[in-house]
C-alpha positions in Angstrom: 5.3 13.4 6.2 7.9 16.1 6.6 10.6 16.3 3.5 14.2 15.6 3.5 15.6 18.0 1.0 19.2 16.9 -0.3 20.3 18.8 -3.5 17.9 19.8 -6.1 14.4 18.6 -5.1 12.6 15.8 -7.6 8.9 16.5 -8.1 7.7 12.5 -8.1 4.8 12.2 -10.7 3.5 8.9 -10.2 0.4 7.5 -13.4 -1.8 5.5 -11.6 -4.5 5.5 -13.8 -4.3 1.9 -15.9 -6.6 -1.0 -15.9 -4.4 -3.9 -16.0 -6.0 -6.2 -17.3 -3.8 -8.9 -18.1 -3.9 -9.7 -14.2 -7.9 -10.0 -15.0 -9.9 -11.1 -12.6 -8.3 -9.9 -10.0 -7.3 -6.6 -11.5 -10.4 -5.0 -13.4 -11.7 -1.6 -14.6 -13.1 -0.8 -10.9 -10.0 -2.2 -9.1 -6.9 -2.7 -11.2 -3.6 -3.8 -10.1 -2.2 -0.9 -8.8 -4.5 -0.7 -5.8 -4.2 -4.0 -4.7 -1.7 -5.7 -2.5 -0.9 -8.4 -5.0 3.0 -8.8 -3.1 1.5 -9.3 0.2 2.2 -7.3 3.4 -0.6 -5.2 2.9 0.1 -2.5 1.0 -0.6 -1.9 -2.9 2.1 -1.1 -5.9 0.6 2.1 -5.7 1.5 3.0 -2.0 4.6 1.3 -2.3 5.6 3.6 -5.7 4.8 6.4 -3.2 6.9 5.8 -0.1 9.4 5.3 -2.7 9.3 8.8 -3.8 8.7 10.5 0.0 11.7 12.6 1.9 15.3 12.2 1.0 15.3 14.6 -1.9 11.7 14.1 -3.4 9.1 17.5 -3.0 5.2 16.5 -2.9 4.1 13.5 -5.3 2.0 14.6 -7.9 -0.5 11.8 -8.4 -2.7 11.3 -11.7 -5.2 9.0 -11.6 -8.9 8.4 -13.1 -11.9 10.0 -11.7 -13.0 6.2 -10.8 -10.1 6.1 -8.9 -10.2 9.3 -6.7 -11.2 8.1 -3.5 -9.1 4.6 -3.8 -5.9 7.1 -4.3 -6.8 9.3 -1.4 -7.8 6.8 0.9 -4.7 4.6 -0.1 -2.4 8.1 0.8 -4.0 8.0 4.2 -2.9 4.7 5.3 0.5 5.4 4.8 0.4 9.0 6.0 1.3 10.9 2.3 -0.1 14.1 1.4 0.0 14.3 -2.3 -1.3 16.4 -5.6 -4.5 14.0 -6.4 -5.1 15.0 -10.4 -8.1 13.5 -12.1 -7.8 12.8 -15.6 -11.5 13.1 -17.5 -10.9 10.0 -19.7 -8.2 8.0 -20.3 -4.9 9.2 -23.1 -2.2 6.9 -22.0 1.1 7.9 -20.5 1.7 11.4 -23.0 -0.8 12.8 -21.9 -0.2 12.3 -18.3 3.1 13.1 -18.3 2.7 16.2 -19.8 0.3 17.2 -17.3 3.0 16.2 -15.1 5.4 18.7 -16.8 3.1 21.5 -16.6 2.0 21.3 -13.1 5.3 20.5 -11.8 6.9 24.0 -13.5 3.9 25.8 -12.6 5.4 24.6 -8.9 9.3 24.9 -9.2 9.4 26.7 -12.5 12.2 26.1 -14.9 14.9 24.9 -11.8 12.8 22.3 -11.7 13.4 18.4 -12.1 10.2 15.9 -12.5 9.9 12.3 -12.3 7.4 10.1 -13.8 7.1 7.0 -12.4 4.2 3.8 -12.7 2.2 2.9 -9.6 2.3 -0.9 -10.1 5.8 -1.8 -11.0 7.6 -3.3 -8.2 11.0 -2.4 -7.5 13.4 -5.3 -5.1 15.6 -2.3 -3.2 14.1 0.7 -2.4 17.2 2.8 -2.1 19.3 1.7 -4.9 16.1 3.1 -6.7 16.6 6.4 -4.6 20.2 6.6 -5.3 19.6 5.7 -9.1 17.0 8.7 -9.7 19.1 11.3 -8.0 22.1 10.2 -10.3 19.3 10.7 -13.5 18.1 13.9 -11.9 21.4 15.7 -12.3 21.8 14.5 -15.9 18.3 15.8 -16.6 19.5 19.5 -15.0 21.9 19.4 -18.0 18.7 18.7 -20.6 18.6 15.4 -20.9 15.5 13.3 -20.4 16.5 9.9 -18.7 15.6 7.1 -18.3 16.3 4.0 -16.1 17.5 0.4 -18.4 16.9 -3.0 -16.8 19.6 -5.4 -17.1 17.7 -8.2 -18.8 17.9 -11.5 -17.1 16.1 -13.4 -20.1 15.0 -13.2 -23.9 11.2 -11.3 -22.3 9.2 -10.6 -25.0 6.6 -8.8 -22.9 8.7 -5.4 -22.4 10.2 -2.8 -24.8 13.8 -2.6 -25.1 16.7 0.3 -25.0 19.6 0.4 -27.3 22.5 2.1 -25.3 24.4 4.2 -27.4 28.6 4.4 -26.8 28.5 7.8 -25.7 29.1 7.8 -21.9 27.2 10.2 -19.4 28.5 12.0 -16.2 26.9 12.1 -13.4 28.0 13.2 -9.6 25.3 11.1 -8.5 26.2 7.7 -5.8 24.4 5.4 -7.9 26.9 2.3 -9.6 24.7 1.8 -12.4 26.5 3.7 -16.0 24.8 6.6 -17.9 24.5 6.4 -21.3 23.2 8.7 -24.3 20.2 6.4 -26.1 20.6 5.0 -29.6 16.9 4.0 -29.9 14.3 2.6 -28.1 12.8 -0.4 -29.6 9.1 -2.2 -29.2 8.6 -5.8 -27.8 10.2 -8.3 -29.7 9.2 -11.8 -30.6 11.4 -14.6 -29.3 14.5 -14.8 -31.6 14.7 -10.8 -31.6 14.7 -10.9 -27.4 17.7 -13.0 -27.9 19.6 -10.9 -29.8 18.7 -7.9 -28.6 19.9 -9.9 -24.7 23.3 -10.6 -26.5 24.2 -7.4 -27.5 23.7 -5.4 -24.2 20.3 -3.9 -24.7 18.3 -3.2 -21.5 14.6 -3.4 -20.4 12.5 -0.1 -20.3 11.0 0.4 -17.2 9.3 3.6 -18.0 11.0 5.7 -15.2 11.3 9.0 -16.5 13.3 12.0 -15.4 13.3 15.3 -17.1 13.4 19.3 -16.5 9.8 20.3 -17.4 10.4 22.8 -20.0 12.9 20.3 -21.9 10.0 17.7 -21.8 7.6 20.3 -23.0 9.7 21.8 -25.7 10.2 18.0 -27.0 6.2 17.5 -26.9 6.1 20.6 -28.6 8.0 19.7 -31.3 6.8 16.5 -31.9 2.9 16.2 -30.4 1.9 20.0 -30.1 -1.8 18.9 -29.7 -0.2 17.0 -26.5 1.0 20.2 -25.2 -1.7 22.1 -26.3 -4.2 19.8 -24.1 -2.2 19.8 -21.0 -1.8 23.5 -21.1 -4.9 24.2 -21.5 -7.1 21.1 -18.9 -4.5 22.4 -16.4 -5.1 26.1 -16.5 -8.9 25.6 -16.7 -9.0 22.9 -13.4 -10.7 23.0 -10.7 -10.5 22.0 -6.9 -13.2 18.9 -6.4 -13.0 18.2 -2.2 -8.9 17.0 -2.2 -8.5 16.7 -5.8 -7.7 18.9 -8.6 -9.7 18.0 -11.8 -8.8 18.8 -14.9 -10.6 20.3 -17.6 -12.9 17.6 -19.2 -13.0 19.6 -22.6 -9.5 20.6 -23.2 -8.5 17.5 -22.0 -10.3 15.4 -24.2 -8.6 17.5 -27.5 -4.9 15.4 -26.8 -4.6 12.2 -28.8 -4.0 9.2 -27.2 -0.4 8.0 -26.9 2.3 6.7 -24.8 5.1 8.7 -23.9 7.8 6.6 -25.5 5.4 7.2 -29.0 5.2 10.8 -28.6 8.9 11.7 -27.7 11.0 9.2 -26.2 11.5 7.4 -29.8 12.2 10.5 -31.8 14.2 12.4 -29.0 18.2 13.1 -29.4 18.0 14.2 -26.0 17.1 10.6 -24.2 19.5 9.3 -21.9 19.7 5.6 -20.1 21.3 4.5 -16.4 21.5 1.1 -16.5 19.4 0.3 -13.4 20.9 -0.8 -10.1 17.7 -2.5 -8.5 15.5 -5.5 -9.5 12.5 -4.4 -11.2 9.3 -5.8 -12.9 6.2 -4.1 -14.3 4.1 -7.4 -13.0 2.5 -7.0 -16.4 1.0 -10.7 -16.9 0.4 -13.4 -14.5 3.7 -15.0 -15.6 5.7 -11.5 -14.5 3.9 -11.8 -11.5 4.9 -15.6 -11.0 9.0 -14.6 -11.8 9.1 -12.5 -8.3 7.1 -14.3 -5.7 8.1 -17.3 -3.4 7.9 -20.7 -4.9 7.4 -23.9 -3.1 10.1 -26.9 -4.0 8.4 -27.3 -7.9 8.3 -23.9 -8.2 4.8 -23.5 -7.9 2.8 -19.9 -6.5 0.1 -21.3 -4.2 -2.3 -18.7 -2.7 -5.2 -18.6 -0.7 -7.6 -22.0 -0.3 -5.6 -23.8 -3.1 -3.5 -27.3 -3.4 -1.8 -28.9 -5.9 -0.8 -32.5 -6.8 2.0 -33.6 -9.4 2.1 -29.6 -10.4 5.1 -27.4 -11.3 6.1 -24.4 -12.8 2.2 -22.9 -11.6 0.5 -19.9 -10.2 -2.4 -21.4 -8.4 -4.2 -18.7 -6.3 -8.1 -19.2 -4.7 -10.1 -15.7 -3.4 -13.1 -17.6 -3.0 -13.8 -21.5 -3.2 -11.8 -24.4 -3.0 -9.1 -24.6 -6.5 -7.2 -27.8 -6.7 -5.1 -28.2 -9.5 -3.2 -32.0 -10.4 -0.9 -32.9 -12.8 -0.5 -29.9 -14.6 3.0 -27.6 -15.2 3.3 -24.1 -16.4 -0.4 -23.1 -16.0 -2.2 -20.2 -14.5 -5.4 -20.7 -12.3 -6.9 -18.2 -10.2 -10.4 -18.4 -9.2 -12.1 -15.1 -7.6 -15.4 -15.5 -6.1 -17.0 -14.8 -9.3 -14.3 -15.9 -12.6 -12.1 -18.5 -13.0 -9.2 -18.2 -15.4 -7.4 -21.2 -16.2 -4.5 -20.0 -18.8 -0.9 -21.1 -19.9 1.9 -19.4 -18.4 3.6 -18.6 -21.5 0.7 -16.6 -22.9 -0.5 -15.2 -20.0 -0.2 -11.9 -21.5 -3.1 -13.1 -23.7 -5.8 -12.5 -21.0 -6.0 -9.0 -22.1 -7.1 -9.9 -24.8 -10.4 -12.5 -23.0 -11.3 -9.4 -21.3 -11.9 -7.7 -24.4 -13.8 -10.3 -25.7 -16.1 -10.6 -22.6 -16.2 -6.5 -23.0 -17.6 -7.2 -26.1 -20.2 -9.9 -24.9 -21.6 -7.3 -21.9 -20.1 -9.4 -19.3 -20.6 -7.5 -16.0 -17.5 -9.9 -14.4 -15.0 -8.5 -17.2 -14.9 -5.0 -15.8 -16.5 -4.8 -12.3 -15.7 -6.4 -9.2 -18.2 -8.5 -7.2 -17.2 -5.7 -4.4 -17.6 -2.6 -5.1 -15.3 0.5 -2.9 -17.1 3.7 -2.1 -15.8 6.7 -0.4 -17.6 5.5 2.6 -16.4 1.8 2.4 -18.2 -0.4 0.5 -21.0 -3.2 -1.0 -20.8 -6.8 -2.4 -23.6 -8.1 -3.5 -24.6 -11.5 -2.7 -27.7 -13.0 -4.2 -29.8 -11.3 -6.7 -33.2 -12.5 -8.6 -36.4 -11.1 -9.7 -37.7 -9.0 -7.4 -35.0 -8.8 -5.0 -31.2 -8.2 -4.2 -29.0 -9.1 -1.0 -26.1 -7.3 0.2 -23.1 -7.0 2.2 -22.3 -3.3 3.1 -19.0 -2.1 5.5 -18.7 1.3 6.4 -15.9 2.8 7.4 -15.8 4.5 10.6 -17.0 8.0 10.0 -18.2 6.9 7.0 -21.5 8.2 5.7 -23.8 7.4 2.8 -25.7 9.6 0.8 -29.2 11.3 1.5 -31.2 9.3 -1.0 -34.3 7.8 -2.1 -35.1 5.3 -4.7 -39.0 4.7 -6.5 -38.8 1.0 -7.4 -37.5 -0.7 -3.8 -38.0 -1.1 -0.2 -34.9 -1.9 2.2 -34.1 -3.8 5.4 -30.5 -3.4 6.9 -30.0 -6.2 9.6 -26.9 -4.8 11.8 -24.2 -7.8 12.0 -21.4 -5.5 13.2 -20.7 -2.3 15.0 -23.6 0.9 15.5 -25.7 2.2 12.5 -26.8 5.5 12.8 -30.3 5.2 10.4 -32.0 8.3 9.3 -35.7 7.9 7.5 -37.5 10.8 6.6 -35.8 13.4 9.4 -36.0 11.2 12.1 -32.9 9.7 13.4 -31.7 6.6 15.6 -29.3 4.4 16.5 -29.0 0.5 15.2 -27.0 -2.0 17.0 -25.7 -5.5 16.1 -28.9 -8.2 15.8 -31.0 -4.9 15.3 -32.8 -3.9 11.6 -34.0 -0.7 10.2 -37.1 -1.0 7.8 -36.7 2.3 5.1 -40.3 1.9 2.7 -40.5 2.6 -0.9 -39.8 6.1 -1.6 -38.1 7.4 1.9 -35.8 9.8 2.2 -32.6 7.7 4.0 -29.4 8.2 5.0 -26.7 6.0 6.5 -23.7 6.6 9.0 -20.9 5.0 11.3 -20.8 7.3 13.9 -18.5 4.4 16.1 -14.5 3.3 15.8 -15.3 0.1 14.3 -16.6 -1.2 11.1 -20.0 -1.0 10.3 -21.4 -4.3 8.8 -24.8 -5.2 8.0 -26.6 -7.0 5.0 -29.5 -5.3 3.2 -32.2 -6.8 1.4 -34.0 -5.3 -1.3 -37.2 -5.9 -2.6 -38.9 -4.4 -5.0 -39.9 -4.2 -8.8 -35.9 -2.5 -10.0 -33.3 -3.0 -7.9 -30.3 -1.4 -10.1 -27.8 1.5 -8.5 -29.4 4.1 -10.9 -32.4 3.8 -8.6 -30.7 6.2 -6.2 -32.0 9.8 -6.2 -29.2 11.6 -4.2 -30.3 14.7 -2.1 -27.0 15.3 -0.6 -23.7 13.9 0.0 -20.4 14.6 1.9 -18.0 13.6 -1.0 -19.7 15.6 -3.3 -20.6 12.8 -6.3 -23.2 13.7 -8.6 
């Protein structure tokens, strides 16, 4: 997409590396929230934080991510025609670190004229240019040396967010947004219920974690307050490396920062942070109830989605992506049934699921971190039966999608084409597959798969053999260069 410069250009950083797993078990370690079009309409929080952030002012998005992640980002950026910065971040160190990464690479790129913006890739935001308009307007205070962020207007006591105390001091900006600028008095952490209320009373506002911020003030700030931060950042960045599309960062150096959140390491202790009160609705769809507040509702206010009905239900998030979920007489309840969890939870602590899926972590249950589906670079695999002895899957490839050259020592495979052409290749010899056709590859071949065709590829394989796990896969060669 070609740029629409207007003033000073705003290098987006957008962190897309989280889990979420409060949304659990929809959102997991191997697909979490920001990659999945939990609004409808197709399209993720991630790709919608991107178009965003595209033309009108914005340079090239910086995106940092998870190596798990790298071929959801880039594949994600292709649907909606972006070209971006695709940063891999060795292990996970919470927003600090990611932002000053962000700082770094976007001076290295505009040096000190220029202006960075770190933003989440699942929040959702209700006006897309009211956003626009309201990060210009922070941009300019952040030319000055100020490091801004954007304040919700609370419409309730939330406990689930942190909150910002507005100081009286009044900011200037040229800027077209309506929304006031204020210097910050301090930033506050979630609050139980009667705090929330207060804090709603006397004019405090949500923190969204938008951030907007000349690079070197950012990194003088870390530097003064989290040096290791700085130190980390610095150093992973100048030791990267380009990996295919993707720019990894040094696993090493990276690893030295601490973990810690932005608003931790600077945004607390700061005399530099600003606030604009925000001129567009906004939620961080943080639990199942966020996610509730901003979707349609029937006439009892209920979420109903997928194969799902209710009876005598209201104030409920009912939402099927596998079998049959009827839910009667119940109010202020979340159920959502994938095709391999069920969660049944009270809205009001909803929140509380993050902390199931740390106790089924810490039972080694497969279902708390992994998806029955699992994506690939080339598509990808959902396995449907499994016992002793064997496995059944479903595979989709992607067109122009190939698979690695592999072999494994414990199993045998059929593929039984159900959709599209399979090109097959056992031991050197190739062919092609079509639908009703099946490929026998014996214990021990060499293999490879491909869609050579403009369709899906869809087929189910059955394995058979004395291990069936994915670490029996010796890989010989591969086009997306995975280890």
């Amino acid at each position: 997409m070609a740029e629409e410069h207007v003033g000073r250009t705003i290098i987006p950083v957008i962190m897309a590396g989280g889990s979420g797993a409060r949304l659990w078990p929809v959102s997991r370690d191997t697909m979490p929230k920001q990659f999945i079009a939990l609004l409808g309409g197709g399209r993720s929080t991630f790709q919608a934080a991107v178009l965003r952030v595209v033309g009108q002012g914005f340079g090239r998005p910086v995106v940092i991510t998870s190596d798990a992640f790298r071929f959801i980002c880039a594949e994600q950026l292709r649907a909606i025609g972006v070209e971006a910065d695709i940063v891999l971040e060795p292990m996970r160190r919470d927003s600090g670190p990611a932002v000053a990464v962000g700082a770094v690479l976007a001076q290295a790129r505009g040096g000190n004229e220029a202006i960075c913006f770190a933003t989440a890739a699942d929040h959702v935001v209700t006006d897309d240019d009211a956003f626009r308009a309201d990060v210009q307007a922070i941009g300019e205070l952040a030319s000055a040396g100020r490091i801004m962020t954007l304040g919700i207007v609370p419409d309730q006591p939330s406990t689930e967010y942190g909150y910002i105390r507005p100081a009286e001091e009044r900011l200037e900006s040229s800027g077209t947004s309506e929304g006031g600028a204020y210097a910050v008095s301090s930033f506050v952490e979630k609050p139980d219920r009667a705090t929330a209320e207060k804090y709603l009373a006397d004019g405090y506002l949500w923190n969204s974690g938008n951030f907007a911020f000349a690079p070197k003030t950012m990194l003088d700030e870390l530097q003064v307050f989290v040096p290791d931060v700085v130190e980390a950042a610095r150093k992973s960045v100048a030791a990267s490396r380009r990996d295919l599309d993707f720019i990894r960062l040094d696993e090493e150096s990276f690893a030295a920062s601490p973990q810690i959140s932005i608003d931790y390491a600077v945004m607390e202790k700061t005399t530099r942070a600003g606030v604009q009160r925000a001129t567009f609705g906004w939620s961080d769809v943080g639990s199942w109830g966020s996610l509730h507040a901003v979707k349609a509702k029937d006439a009892e206010n209920n979420v109903i989605e997928g194969d799902a009905f209710v009876i005598d239900t209201r104030d409920s998030l009912v939402r099927s992506e596998g079998p049959l979920t009827a839910v009667v007489g119940l109010s202020d309840v979340v159920v959502v049934a994938s095709e391999d969890a069920v969660l049944v939870a009270s809205k009001v602590q909803a929140a509380r699921v993050k902390d199931m899926v740390a106790t089924l972590k810490s039972k080694g249950h497969r279902a708390a971190s992994e998806h029955r589906r699992h994506h690939r670079p080339w598509g990808w695999y959902q396995s449907i039966d499994q016992g002793n002895r064997f496995q059944v899957k479903h595979i989709c490839v992607k067109p122009g999608g190939k698979l690695s050259l592999q072999r494994h020592h414990h199993r045998a495979e059929h593929w039984i084409v159900v959709h599209g052409t399979a090109e097959v290749t056992v031991d050197g010899s190739t062919k092609l597959v079509h639908e009703n056709e099946a490929a026998y590859l014996p214990i021990g071949c060499t293999h490879r798969l491909a869609n050579p065709g403009k369709i899906e590829l869809k087929l189910i394989e059955v394995q058979v053999g004395s291990y069936t796990g994915e670490d029996d896969i010796i890989r010989i060669e591969d086009v997306y260069a995975r280890e």
